[in-house]
N, CA, C and O atoms as a GROMACS GRO file, in nm:
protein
  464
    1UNK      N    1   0.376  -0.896  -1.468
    1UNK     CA    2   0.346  -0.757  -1.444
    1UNK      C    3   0.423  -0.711  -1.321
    1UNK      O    4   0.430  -0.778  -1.218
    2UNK      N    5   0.474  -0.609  -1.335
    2UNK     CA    6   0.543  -0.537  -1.217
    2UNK      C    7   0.449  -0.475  -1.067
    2UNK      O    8   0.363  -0.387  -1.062
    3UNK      N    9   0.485  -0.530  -0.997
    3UNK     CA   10   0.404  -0.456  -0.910
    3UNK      C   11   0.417  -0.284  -0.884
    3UNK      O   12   0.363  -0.209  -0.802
    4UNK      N   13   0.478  -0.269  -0.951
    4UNK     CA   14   0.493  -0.120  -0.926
    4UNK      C   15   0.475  -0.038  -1.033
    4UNK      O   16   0.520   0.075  -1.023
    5UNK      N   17   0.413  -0.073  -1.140
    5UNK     CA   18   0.287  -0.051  -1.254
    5UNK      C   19   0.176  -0.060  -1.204
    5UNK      O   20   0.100   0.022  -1.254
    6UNK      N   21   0.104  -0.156  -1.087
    6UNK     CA   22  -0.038  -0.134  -1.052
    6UNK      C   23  -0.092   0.001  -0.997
    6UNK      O   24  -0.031   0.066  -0.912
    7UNK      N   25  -0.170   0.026  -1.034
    7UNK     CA   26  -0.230   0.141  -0.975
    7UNK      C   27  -0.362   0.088  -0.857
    7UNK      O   28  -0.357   0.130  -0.741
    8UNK      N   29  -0.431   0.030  -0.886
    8UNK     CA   30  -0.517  -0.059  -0.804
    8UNK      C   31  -0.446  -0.042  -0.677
    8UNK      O   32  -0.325  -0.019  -0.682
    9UNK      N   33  -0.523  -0.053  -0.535
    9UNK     CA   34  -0.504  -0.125  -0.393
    9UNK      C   35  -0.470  -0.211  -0.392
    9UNK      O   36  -0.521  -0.295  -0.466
   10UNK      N   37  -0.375  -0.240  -0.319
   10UNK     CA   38  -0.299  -0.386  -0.311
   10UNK      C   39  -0.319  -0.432  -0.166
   10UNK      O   40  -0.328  -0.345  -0.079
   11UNK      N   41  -0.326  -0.590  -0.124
   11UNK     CA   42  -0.404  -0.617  -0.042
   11UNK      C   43  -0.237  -0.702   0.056
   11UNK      O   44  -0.179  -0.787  -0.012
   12UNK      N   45  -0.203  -0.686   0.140
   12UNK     CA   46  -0.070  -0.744   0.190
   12UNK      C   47  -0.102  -0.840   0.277
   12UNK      O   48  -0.147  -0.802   0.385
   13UNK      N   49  -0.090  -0.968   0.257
   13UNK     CA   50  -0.113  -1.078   0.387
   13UNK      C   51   0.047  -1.142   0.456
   13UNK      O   52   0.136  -1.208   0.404
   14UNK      N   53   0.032  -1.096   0.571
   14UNK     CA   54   0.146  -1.152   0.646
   14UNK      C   55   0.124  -1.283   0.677
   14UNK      O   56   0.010  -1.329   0.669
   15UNK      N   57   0.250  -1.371   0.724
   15UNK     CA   58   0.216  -1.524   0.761
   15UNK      C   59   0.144  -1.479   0.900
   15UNK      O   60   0.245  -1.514   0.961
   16UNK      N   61   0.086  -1.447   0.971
   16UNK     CA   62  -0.013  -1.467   1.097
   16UNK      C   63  -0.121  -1.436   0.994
   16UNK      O   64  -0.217  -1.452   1.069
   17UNK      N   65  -0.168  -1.407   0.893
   17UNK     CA   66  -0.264  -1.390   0.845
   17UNK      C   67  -0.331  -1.282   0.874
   17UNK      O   68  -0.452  -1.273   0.895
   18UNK      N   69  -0.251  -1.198   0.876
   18UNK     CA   70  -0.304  -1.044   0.897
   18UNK      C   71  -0.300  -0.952   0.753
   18UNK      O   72  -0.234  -0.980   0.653
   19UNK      N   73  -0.384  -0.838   0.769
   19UNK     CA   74  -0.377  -0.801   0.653
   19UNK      C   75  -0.386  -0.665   0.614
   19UNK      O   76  -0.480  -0.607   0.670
   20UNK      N   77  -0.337  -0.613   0.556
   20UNK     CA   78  -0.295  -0.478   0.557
   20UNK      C   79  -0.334  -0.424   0.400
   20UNK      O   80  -0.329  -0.482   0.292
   21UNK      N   81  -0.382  -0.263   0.442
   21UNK     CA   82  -0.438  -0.244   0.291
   21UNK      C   83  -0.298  -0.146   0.286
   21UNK      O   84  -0.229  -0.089   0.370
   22UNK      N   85  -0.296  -0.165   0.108
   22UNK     CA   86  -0.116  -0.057   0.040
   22UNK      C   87  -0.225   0.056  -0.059
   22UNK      O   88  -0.302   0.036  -0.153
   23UNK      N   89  -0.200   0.130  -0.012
   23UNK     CA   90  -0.235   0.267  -0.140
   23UNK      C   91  -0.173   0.315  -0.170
   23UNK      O   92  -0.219   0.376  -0.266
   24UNK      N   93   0.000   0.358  -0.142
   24UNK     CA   94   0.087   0.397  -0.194
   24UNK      C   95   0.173   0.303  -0.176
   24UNK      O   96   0.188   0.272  -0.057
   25UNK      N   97   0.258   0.223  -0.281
   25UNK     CA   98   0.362   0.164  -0.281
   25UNK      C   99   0.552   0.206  -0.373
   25UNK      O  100   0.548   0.221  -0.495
   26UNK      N  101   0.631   0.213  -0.331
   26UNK     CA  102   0.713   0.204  -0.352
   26UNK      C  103   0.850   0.153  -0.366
   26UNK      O  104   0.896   0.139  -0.252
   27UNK      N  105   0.926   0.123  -0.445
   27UNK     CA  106   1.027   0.030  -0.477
   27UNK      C  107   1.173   0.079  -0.302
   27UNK      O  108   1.221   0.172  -0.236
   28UNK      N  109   1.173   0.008  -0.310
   28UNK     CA  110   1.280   0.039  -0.226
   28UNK      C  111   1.434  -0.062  -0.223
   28UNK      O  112   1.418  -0.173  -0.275
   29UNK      N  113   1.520  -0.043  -0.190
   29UNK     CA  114   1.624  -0.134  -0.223
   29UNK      C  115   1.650  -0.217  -0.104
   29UNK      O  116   1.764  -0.234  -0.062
   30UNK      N  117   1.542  -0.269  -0.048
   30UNK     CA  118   1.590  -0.358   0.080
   30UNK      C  119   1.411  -0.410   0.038
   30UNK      O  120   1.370  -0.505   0.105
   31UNK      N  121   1.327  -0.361  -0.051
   31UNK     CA  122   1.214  -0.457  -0.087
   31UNK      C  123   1.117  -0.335  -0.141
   31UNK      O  124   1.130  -0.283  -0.252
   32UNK      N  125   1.001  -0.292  -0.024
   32UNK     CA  126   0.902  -0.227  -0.114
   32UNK      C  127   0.882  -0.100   0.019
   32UNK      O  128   0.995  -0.088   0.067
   33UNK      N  129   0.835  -0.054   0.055
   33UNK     CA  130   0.747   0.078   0.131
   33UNK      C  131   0.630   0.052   0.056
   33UNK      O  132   0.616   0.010  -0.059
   34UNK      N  133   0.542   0.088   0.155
   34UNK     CA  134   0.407   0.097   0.114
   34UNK      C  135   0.327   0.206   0.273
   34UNK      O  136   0.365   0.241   0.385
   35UNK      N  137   0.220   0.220   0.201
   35UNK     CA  138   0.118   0.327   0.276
   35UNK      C  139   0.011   0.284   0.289
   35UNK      O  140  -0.043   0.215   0.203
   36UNK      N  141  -0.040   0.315   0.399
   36UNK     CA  142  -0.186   0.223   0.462
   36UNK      C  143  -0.261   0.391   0.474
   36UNK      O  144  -0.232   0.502   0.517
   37UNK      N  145  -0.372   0.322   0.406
   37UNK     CA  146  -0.483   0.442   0.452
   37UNK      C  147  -0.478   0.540   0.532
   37UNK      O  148  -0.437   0.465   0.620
   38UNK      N  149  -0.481   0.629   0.578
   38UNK     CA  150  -0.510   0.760   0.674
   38UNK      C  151  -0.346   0.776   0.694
   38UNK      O  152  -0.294   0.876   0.743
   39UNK      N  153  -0.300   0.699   0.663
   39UNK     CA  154  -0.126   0.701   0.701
   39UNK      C  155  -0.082   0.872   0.762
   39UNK      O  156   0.011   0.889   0.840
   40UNK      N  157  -0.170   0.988   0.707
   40UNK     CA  158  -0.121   1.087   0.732
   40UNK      C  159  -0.157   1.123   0.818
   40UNK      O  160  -0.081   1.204   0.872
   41UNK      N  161  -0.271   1.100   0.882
   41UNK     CA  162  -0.338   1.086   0.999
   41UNK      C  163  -0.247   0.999   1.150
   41UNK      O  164  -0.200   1.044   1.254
   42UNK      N  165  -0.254   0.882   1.100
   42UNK     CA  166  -0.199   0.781   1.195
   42UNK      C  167  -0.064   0.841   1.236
   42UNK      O  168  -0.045   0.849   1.357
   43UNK      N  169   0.016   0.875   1.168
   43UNK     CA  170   0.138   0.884   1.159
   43UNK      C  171   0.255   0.783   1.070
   43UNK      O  172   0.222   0.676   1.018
   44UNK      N  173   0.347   0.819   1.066
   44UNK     CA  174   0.430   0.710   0.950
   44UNK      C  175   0.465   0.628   1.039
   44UNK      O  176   0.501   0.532   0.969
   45UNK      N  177   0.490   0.577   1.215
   45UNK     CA  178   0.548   0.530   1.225
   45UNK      C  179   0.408   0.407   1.254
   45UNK      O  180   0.434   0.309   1.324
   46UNK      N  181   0.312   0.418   1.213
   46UNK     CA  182   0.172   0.336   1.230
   46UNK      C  183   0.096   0.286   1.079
   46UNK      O  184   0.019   0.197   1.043
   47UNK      N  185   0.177   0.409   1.013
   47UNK     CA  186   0.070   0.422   0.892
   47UNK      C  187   0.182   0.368   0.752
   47UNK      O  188   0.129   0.332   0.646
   48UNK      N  189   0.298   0.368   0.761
   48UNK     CA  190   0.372   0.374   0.668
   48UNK      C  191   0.509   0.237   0.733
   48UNK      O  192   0.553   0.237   0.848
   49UNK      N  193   0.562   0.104   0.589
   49UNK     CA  194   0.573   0.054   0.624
   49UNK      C  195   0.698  -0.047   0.528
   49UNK      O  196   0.689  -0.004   0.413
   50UNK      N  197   0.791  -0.145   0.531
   50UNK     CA  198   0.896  -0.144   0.485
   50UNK      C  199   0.910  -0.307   0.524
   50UNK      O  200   0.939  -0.370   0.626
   51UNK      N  201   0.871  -0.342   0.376
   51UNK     CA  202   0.882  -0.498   0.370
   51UNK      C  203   1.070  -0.531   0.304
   51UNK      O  204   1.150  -0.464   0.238
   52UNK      N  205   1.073  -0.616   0.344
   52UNK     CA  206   1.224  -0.614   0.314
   52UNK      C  207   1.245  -0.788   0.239
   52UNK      O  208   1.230  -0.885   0.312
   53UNK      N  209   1.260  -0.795   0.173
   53UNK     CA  210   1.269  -0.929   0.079
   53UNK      C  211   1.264  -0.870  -0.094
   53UNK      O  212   1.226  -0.766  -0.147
   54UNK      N  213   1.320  -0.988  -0.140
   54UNK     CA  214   1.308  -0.986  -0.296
   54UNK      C  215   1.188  -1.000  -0.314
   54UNK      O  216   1.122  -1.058  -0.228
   55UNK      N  217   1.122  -0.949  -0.439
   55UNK     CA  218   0.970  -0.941  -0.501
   55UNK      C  219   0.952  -1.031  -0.587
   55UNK      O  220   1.031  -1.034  -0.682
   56UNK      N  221   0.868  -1.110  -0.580
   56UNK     CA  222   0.879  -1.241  -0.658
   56UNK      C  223   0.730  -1.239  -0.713
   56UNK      O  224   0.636  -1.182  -0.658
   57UNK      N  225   0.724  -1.306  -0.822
   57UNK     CA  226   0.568  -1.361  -0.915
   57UNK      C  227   0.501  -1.195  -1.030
   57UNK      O  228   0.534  -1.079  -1.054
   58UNK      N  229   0.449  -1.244  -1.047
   58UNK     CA  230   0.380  -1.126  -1.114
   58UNK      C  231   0.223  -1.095  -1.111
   58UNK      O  232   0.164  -1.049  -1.209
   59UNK      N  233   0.157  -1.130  -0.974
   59UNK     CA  234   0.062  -1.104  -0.904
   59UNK      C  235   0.014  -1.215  -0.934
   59UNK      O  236   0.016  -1.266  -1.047
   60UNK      N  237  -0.061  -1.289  -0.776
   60UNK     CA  238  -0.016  -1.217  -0.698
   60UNK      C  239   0.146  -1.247  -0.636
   60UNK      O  240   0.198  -1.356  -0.662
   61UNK      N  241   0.235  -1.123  -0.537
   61UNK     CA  242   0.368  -1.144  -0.577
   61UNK      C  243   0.348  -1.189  -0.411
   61UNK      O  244   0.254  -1.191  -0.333
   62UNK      N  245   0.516  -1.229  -0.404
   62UNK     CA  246   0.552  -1.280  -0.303
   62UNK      C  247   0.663  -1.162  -0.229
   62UNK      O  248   0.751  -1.112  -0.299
   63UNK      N  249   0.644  -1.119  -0.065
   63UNK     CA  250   0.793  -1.067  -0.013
   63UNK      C  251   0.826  -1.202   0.068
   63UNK      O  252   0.735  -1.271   0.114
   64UNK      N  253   0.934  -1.228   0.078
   64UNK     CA  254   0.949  -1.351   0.182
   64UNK      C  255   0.838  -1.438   0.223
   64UNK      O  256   0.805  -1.536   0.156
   65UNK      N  257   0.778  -1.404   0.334
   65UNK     CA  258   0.626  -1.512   0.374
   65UNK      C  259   0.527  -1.379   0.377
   65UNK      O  260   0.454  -1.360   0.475
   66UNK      N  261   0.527  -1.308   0.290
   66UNK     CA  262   0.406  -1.182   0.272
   66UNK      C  263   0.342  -1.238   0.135
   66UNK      O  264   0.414  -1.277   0.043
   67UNK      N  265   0.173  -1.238   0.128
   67UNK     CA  266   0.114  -1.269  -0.057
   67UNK      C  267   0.080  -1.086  -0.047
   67UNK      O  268   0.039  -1.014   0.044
   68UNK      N  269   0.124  -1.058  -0.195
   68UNK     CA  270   0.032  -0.919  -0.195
   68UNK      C  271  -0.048  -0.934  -0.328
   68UNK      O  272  -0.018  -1.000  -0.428
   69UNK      N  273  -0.138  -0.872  -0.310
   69UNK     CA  274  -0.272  -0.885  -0.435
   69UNK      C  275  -0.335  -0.756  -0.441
   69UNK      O  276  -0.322  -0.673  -0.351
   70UNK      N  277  -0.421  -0.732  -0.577
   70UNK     CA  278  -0.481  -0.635  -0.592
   70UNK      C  279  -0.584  -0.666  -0.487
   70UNK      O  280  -0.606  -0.778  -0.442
   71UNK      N  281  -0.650  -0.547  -0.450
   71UNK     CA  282  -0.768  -0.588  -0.386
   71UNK      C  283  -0.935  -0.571  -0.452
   71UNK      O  284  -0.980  -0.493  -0.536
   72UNK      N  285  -0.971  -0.633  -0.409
   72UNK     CA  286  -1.056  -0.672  -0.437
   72UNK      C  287  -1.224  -0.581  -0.426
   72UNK      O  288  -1.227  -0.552  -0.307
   73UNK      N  289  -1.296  -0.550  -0.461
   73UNK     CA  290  -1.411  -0.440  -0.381
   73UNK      C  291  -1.489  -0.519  -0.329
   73UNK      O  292  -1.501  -0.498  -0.209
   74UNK      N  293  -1.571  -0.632  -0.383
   74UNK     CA  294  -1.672  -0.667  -0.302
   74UNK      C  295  -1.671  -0.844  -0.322
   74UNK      O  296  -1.600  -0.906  -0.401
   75UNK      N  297  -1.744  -0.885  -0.251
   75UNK     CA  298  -1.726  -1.059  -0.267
   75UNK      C  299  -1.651  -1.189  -0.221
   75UNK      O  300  -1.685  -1.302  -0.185
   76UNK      N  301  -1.474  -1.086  -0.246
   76UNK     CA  302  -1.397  -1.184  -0.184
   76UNK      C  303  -1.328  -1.152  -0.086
   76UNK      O  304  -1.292  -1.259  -0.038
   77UNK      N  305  -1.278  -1.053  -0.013
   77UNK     CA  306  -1.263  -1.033   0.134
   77UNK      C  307  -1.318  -0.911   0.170
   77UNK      O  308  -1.284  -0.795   0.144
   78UNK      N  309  -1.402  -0.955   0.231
   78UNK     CA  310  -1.518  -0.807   0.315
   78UNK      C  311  -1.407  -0.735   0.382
   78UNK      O  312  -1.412  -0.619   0.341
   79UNK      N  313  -1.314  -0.749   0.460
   79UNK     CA  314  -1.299  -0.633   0.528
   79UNK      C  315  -1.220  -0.575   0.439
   79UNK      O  316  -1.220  -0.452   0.440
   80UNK      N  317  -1.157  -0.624   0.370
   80UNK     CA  318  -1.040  -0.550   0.283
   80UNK      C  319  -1.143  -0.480   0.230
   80UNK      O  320  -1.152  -0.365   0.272
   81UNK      N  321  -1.243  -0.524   0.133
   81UNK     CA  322  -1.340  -0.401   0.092
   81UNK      C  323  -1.404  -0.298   0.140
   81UNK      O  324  -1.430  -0.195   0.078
   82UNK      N  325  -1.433  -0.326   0.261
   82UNK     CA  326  -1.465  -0.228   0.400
   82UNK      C  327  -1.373  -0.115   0.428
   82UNK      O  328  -1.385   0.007   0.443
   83UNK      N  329  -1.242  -0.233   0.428
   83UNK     CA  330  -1.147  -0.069   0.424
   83UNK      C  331  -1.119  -0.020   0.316
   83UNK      O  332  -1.055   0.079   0.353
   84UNK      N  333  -1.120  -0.015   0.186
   84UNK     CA  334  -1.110  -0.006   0.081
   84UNK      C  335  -1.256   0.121   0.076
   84UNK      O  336  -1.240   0.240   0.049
   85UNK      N  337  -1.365   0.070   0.101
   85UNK     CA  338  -1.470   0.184   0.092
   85UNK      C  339  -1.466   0.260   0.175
   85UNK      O  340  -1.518   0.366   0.140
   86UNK      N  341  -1.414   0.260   0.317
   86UNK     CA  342  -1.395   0.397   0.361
   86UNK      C  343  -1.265   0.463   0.320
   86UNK      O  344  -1.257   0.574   0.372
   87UNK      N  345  -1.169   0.434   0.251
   87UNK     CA  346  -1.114   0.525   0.221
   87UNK      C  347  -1.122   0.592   0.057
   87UNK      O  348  -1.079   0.703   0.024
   88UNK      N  349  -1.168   0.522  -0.004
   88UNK     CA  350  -1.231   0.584  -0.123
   88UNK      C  351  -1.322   0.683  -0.068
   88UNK      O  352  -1.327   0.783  -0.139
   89UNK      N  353  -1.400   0.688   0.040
   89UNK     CA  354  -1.530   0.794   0.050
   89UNK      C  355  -1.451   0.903   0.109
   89UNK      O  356  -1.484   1.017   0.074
   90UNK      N  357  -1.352   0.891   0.192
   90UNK     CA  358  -1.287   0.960   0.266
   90UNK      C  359  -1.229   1.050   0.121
   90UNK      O  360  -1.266   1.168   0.121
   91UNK      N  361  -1.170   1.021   0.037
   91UNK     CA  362  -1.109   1.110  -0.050
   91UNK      C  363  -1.203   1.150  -0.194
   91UNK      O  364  -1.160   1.210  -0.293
   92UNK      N  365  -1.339   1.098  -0.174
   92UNK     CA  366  -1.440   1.160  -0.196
   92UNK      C  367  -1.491   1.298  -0.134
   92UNK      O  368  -1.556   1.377  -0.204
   93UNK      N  369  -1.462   1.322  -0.016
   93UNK     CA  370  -1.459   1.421   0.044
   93UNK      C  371  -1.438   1.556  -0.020
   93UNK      O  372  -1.336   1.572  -0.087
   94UNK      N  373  -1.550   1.682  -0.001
   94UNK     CA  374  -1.455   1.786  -0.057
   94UNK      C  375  -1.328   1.834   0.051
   94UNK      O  376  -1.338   1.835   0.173
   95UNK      N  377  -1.267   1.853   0.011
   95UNK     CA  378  -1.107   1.903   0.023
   95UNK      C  379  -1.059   1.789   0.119
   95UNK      O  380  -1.056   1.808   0.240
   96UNK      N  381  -1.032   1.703   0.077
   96UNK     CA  382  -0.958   1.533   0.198
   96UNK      C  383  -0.858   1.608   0.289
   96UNK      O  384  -0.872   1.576   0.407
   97UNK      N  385  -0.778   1.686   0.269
   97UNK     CA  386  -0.688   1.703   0.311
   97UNK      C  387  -0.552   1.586   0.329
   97UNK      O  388  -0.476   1.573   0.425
   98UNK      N  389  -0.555   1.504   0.186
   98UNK     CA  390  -0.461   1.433   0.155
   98UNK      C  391  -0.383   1.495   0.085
   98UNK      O  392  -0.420   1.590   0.017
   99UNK      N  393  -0.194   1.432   0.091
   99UNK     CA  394  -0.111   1.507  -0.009
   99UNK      C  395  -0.086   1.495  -0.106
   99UNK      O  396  -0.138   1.390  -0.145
  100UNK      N  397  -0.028   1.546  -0.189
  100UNK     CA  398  -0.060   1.548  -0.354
  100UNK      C  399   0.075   1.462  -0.332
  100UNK      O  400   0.151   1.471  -0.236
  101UNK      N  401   0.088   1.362  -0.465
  101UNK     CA  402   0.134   1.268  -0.548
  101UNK      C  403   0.299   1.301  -0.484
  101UNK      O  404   0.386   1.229  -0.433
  102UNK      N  405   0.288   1.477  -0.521
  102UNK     CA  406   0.453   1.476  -0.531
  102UNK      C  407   0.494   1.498  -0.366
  102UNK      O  408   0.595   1.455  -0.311
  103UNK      N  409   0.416   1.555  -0.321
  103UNK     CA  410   0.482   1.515  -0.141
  103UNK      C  411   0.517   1.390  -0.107
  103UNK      O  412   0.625   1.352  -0.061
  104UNK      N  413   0.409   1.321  -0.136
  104UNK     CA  414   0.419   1.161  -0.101
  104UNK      C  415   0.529   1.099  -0.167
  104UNK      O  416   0.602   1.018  -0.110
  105UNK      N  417   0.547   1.142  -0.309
  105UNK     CA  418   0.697   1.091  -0.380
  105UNK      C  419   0.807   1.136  -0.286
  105UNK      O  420   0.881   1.053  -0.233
  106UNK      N  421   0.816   1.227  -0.271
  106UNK     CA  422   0.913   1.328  -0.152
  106UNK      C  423   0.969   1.238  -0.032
  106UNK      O  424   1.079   1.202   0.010
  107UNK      N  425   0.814   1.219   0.005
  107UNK     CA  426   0.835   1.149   0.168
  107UNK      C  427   0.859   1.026   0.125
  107UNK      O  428   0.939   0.976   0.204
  108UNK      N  429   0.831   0.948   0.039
  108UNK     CA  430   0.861   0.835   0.022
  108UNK      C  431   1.080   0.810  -0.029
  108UNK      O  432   1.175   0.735  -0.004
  109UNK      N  433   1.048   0.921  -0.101
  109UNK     CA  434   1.245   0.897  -0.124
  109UNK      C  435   1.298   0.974   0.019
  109UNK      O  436   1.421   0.976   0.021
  110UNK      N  437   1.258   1.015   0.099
  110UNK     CA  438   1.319   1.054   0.226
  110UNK      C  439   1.341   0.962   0.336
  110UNK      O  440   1.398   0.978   0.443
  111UNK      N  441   1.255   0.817   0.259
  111UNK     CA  442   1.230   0.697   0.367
  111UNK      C  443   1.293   0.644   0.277
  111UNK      O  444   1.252   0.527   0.274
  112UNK      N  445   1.379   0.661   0.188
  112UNK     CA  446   1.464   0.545   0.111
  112UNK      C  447   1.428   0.492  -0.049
  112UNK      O  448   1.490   0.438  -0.141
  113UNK      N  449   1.300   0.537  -0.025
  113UNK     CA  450   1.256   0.476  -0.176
  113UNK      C  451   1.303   0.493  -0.300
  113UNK      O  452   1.272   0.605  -0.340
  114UNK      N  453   1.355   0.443  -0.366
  114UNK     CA  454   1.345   0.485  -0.560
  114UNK      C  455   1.263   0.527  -0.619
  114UNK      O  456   1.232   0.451  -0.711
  115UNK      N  457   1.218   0.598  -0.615
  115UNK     CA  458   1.120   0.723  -0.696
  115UNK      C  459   1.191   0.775  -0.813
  115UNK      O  460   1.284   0.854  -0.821
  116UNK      N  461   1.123   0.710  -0.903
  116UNK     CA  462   1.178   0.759  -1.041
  116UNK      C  463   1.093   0.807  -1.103
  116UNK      O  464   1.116   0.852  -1.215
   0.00000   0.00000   0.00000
């Protein structure tokens, strides 16, 4: 499976074992871009982010020494689900003040991405 067919949260573990939630991901030609929660909030240079390696496996995949996985909601990593439920509630919200699909396509090919 392509990772860039999932629609699901994808869960990014770096080798220090850190871990980062992706809600928007995109193909890029030096690896992937991806978007961390509130990203519009934080800012892109906090919130938005540019793994650079070949994409390997078909979940969960490999960037260089990065695992990325769907994530998970409850059971197998609490905080990823933690952050995972506040930002689902957050865009539960009436009016989130998140951007629609095609800005984010926008900003994402303005940072390099293949947006097709």
């Amino acid at each position: 499976m392509s990772i860039f067919t999932v629609t699901a949260p994808l869960t990014i573990r770096y080798p220090d074992q850190s871990k980062k939630l992706a809600i928007e991901i995109f193909e890029h030609g030096k690896g992937l871009i991806y978007f961390e929660p509130f990203w519009h909030v934080n800012g892109l240079d906090k919130g938005v982010h540019l793994l650079h390696g070949k994409i390997e496996g078909d979940g969960p995949w490999k960037i260089e020494e990065c695992v990325i996985s769907v994530t998970a909601c409850h059971g197998t990593d609490a905080e990823m689900a933690d952050r995972l439920a506040q930002w689902q509630a957050f865009l539960s919200t009436p009016e989130p003040q998140y951007p629609g699909e095609a800005e984010i396509r926008l900003l994402a090919q303005k940072l390099g991405a293949i947006v097709k």
